[in-house]
C-alpha positions in Angstrom: 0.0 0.0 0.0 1.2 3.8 -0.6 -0.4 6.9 1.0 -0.2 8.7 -2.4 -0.3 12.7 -1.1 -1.8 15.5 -3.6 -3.0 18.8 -4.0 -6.6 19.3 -4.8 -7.2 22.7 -6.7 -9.8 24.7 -8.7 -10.0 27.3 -11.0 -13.3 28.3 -12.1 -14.7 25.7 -11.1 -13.0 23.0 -13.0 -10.9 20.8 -10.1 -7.9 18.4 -9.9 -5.8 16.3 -8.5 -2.1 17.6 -8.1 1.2 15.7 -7.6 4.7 16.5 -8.0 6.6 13.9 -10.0 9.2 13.7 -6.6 6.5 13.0 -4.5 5.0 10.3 -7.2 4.7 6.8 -5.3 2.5 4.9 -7.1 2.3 4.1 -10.9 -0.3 5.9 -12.7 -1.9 3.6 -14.1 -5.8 3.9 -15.9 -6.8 1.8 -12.4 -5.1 4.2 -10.4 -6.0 7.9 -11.8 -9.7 6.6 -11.5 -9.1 6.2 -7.8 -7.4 9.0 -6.8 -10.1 11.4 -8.4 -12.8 9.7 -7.2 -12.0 10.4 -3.2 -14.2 12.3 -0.1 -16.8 11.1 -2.1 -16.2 13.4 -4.4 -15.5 13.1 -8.2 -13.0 15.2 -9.2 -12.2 16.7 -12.8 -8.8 15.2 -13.6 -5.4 14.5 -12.5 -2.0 16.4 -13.1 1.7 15.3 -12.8 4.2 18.3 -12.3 7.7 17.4 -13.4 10.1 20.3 -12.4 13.4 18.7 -13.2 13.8 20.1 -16.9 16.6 22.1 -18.2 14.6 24.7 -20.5 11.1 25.1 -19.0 10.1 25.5 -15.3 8.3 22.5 -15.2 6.3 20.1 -17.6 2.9 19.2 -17.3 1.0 15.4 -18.1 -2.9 16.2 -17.9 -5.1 12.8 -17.1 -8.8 12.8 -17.5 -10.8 11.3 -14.5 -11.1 8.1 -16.7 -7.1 7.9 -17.1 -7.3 9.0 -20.2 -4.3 11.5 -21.2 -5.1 14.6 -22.7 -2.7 17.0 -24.7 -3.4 20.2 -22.5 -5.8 21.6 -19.7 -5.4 25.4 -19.1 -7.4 25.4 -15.7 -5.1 23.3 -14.6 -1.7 24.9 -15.9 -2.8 27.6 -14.0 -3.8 25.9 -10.6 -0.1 24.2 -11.1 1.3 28.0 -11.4 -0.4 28.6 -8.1 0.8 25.6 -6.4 4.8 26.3 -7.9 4.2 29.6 -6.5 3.0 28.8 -3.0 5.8 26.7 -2.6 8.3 29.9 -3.6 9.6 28.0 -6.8 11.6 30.1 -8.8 10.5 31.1 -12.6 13.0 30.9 -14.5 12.2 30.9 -17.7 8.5 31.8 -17.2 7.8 28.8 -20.2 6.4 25.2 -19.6 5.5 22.4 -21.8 2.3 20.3 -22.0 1.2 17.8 -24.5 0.7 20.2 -27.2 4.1 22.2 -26.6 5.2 25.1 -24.9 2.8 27.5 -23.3 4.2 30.6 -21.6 3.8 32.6 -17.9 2.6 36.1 -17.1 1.9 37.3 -13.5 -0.4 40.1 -13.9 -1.3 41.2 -10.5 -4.0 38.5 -8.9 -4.1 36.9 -11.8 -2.1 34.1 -13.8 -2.0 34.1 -17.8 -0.4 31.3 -19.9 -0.1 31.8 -23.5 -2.3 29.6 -25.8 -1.3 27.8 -28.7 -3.2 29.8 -32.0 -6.6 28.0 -32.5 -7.0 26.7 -36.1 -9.9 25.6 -37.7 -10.0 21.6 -39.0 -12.8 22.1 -40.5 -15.6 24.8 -42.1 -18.9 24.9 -40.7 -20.7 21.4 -41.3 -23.8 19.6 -39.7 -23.5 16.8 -37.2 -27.1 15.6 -37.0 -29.0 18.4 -36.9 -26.3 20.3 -34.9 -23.7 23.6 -37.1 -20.4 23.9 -35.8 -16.7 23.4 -36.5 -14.1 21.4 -35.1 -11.4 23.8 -34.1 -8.1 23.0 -31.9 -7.2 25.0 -29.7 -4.8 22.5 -27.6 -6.9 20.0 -27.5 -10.1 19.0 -30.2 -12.9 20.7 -29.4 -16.7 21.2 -31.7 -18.0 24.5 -31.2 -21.9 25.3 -31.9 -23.6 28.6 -31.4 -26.4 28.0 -29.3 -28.6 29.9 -26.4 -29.8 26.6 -24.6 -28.6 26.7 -21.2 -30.0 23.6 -19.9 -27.5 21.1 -18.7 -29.5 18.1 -19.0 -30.7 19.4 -22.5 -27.1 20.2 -23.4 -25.6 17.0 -22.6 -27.9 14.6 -24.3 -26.8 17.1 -27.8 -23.2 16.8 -26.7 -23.1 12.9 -27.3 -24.3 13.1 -30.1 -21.4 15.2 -31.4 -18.9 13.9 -29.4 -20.0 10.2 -30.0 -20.6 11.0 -33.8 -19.0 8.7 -36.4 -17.7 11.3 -38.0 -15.2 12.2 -35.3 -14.4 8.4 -34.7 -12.4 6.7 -33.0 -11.0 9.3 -30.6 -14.4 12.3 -30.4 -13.9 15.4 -29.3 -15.1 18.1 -26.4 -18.1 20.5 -27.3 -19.1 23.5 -26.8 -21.8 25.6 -26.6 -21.3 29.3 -27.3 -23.2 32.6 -26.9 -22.5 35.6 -28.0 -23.4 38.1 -25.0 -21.7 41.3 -27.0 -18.8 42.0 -28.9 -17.0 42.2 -25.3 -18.6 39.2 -23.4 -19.3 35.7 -24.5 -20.7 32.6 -22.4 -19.2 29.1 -23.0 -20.6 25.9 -21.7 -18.3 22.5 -22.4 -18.8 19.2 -22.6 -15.6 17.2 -22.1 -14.4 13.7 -23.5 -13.0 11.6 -20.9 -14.9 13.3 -18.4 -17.9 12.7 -20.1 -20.0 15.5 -18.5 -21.3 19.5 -18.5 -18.2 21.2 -17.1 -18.3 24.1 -15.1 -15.5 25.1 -17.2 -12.9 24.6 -19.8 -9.7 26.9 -20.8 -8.9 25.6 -24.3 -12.8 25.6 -24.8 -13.6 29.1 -24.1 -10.6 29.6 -26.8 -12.0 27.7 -28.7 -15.5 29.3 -28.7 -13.7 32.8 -28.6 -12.0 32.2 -31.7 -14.9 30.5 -33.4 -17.5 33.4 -32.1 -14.5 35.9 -34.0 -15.1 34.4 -37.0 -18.6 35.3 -37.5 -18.5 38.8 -35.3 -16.1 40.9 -34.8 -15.2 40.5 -30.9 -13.0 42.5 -29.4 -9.7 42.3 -26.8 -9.9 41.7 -24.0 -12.9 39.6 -23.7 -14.6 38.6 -20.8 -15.6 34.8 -20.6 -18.6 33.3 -18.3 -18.2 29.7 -17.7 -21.0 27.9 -15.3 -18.2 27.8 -12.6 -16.9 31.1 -13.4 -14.9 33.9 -16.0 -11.7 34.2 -18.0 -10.2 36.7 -19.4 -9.3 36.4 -23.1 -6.5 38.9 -24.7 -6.3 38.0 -28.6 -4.4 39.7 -31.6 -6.0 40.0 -34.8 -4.1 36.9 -36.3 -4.7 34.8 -33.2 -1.4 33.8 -32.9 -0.7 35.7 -29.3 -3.6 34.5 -27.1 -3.4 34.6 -23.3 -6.1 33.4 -21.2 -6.1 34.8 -17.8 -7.7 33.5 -14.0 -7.4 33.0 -10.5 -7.0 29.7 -9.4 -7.5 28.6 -5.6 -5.3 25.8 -3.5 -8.4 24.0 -1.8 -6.1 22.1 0.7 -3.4 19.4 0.5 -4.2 15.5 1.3 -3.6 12.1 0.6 -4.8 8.8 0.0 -3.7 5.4 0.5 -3.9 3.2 -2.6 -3.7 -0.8 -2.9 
């Protein structure tokens, strides 16, 4: 048995599990991910494995969905792994780290942290999924984004398998969401993640996703204010959408453990 200890952390809403790859005793396997997010009762988002020893980034980042899945890149939870590296007075050295879908990097701007996005791009025009218009954009990771003003979560899910379970975007699916344009300033953004396989109270590389995809058809404007169920972003864009930086707060809930067989 190992008493595997964590940190469990939020931003917006959207919560993980946090270990330092010194501290790692277990393997993370599938088996084992599932457990660890799944304790106090609680289900937790998805798991995260900090790895600090690297020569040309402050640390590098392995994102694992709560069903052990890995996934290329989760902004919430770069930024609740800045918070943690900061708490712990870790140095910044290069203000840079690496995720699954390469480098991202830092700015501390007073309460807030921002990471720099990688430049969404669409993989496709606009094209119908049942009875459902959006695009598949990627944005980090491979995300569907519809404009729709359904708020709804049990109405909202049951359209979200039907994209993300389509046969179109077979075998791996993708995340979806749902976008509304509140003005040219403010724009609400509800996800539905693969892997999770649930409404999210929020989702970093979705809302730039939505952002970008909500660009194309008005003409939004920097810096934009996000709404996500569990809370807002900031969003600074260029016009080329090639220097994005997505801005929050992210919160240290407490530090724990658990003792895995």
């Amino acid at each position: 048995m190992a008493l595997q200890s964590f940190y469990y952390c939020e931003c917006n809403g959207n919560d993980f599990i946090i270990i330092l790859k010194n501290d790692l005793l277990i393997e993370l396997t599938e088996s084992n991910i599932q457990k660890l997010c799944r304790f106090d009762g609680q289900t937790i988002d998805g798991l995260l494995l900090i790895d600090t020893d690297t020569d040309n980034h402050d640390f590098k980042m392995d994102y694992y969905n709560n069903d052990g899945s890995w996934e290329t890149m989760c902004a919430n939870g770069a930024l609740c792994i800045i918070k943690i590296l900061e708490k712990r007075g870790f140095i910044f050295s290069h203000n840079l780290f690496e995720a699954g879908d390469g480098d991202h990097q830092i700015k501390f701007n007073d309460k807030r942290f921002g990471i720099k996005m990688k430049a969404p791009e669409f993989k496709t025009d606009d094209l119908n999924i049942g009875d459902i218009k959006g695009a598949h954009i990627d944005s980090g990771a491979k995300h569907f984004v519809t404009a729709l003003e359904a708020t709804d979560h049990e109405e909202l899910y049951g359209i979200a398998q039907g994209v993300r379970y389509h046969h179109y975007f077979k075998p791996d699916g993708l995340n979806v969401n749902f976008l509304h344009i509140n003005d040219l300033n403010n724009i609400r953004v509800i996800t539905y993640e693969k892997g999770i396989e649930s409404i999210m109270q929020s989702c970093g590389s979705g809302s730039v996703a939505a952002a970008f995809y909500g660009a194309s058809k008005q003409e939004l404007t920097s810096p934009l204010q996000i709404s996500n169920p569990g809370g807002d972003m900031l969003l600074e864009f260029n016009s080329n959408w090639d220097d994005v930086w997505l801005y929050s707060s992210p919160s240290i809930i407490k530090k724990s453990s658990l003792e895995l067989t």
